[in-house]
C-alpha positions in Angstrom: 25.1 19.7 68.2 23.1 17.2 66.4 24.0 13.9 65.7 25.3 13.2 62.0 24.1 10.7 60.0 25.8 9.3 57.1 24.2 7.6 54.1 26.2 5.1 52.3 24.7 4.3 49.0 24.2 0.8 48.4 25.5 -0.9 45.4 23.8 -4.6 44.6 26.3 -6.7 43.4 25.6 -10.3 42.3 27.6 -13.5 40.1 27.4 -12.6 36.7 26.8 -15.5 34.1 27.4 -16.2 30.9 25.3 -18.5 28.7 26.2 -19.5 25.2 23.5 -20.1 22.9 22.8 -21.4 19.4 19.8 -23.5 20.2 16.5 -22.8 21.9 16.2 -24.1 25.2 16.2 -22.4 28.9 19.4 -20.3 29.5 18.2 -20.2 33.6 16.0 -22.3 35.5 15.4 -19.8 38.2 14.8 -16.2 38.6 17.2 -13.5 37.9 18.1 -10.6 35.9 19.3 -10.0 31.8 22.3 -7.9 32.3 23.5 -7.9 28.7 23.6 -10.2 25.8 25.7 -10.4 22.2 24.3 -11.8 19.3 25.6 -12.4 15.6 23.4 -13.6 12.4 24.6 -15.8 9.9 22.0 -15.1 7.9 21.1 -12.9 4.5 18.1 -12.3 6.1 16.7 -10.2 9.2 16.3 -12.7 12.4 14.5 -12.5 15.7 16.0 -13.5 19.5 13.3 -13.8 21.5 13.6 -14.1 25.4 10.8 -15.1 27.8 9.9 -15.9 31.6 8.4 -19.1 32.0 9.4 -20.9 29.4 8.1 -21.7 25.7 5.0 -20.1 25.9 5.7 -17.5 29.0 5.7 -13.6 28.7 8.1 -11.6 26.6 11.0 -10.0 28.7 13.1 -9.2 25.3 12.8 -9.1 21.5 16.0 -8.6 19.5 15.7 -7.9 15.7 19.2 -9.0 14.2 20.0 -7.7 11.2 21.0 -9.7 8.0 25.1 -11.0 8.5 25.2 -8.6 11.3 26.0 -8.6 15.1 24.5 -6.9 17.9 25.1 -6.4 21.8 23.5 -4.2 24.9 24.9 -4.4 28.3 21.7 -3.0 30.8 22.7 -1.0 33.9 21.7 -0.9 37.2 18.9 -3.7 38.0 18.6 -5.1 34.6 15.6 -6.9 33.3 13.5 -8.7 35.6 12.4 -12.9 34.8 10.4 -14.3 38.2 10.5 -18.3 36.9 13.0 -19.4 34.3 14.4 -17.4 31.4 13.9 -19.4 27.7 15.4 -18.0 24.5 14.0 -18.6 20.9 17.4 -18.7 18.7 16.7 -19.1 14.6 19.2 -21.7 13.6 21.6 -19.0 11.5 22.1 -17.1 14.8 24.2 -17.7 18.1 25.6 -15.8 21.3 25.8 -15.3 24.8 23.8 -14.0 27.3 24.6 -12.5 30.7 22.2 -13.2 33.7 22.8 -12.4 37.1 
């Protein structure tokens, strides 16, 4: 007979963290993942969230549109999005939430 050989699959598992914002600033000063994030508007007008790698001026990883006095949230499976340097939000001063990194 043959030798068997059994695959187990291999699940990543990492901290999850949980960043409060209702400022713009850097949520994470090193790389890492967006693994979810929950946002509300205070405002009577639409709103963006804007996240990006490598600070201020860095790429786009994430644009939220948030809807007039409304609330939105996404929680992204398996390897979520990637950010190689630091991970900076834009936050408009009506809105505020967290955001999960891992």
């Amino acid at each position: 007979l043959a030798p068997f050989i059994f695959y187990k699959e291999l699940i990543m598992a990492t901290n999850i963290k949980a960043s409060f914002v209702s400022a713009t600033g850097t949520i994470d000063s090193s790389s890492g993942r967006i693994r979810g994030y929950s946002f509300v508007n205070n405002s009577t007008s639409i709103k963006e969230v804007i996240l990006r790698d490598g600070g201020a001026s860095g790429d786009t990883v994430l644009k939220v549109q948030l809807n007039s006095g409304g609330a939105t949230d996404q929680y992204i499976e398996d390897a979520g999005i990637r950010y190689e340097t630091n991970l900076h939000i834009t936050v408009p001063t009506s809105a505020a939430g967290t955001v999960f990194t891992g």
